[in-house]
C-alpha positions in Angstrom: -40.9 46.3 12.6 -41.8 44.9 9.1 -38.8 47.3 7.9 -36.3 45.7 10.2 -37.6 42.0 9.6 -37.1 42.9 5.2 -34.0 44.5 6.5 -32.4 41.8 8.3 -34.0 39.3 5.4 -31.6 41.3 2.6 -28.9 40.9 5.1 -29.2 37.4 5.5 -29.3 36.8 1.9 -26.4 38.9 0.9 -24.1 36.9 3.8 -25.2 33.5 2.2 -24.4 34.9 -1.1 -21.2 35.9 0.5 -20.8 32.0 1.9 -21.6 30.4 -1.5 -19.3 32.6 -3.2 -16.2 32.1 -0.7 -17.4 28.0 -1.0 -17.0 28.2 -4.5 -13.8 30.2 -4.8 -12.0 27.9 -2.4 -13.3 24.9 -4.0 -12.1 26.2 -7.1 -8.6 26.8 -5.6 -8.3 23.3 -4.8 -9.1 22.0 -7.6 -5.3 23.1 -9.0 -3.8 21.3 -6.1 -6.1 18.2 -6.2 -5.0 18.1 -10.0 -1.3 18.3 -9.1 -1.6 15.7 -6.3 -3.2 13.3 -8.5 -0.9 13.6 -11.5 1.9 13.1 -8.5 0.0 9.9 -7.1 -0.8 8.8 -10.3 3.3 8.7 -11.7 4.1 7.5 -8.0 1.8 4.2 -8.3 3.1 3.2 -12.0 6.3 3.9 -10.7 5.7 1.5 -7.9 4.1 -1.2 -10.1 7.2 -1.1 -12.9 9.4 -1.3 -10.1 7.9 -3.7 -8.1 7.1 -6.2 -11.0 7.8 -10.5 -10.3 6.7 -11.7 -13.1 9.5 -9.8 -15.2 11.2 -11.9 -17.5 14.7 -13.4 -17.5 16.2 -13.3 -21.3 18.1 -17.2 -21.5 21.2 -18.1 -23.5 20.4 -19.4 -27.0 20.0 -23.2 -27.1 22.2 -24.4 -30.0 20.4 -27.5 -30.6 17.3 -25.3 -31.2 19.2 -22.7 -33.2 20.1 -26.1 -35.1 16.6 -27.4 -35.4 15.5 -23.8 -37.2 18.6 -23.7 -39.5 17.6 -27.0 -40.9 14.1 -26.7 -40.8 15.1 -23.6 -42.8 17.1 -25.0 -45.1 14.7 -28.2 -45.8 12.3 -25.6 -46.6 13.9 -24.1 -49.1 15.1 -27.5 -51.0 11.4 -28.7 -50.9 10.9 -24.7 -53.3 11.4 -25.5 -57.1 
């Protein structure tokens, strides 16, 4: 009887070996597709926030009183320089 309880025991000990090591391998096969998946999500969501953007700015005609203003603020600058 004790030879069957020490027995069964080893048995027991080399199927949860067995479990931890088939746990491990498959979380380690995941991990390659939950790498991918995030690298995928990740381009996907600044994709979505470039594309998605309201506060983008819209590029105005010159003024030509202000392009004025600098020319002459320009050129008063350099007559004040001896």
């Amino acid at each position: 009887m004790d030879k069957l309880k020490t027995v069964l025991t080893l048995v027991a000990i080399i199927l949860g070996a067995l479990v931890a090591l088939a746990a491990i391998g498959l979380i380690y096969t995941f991990l390659g597709y939950i790498l991918i998946l995030s690298i995928v999500c990740l381009g996907g969501y600044m994709a979505f926030r470039y594309l998605t953007r309201s506060d983008a700015k819209q590029i105005s005609p010159p003024d030509p009183k202000k392009q004025l203003q600098k020319a002459q603020r320009l050129l008063d600058e350099y007559k004040r320089k001896p």
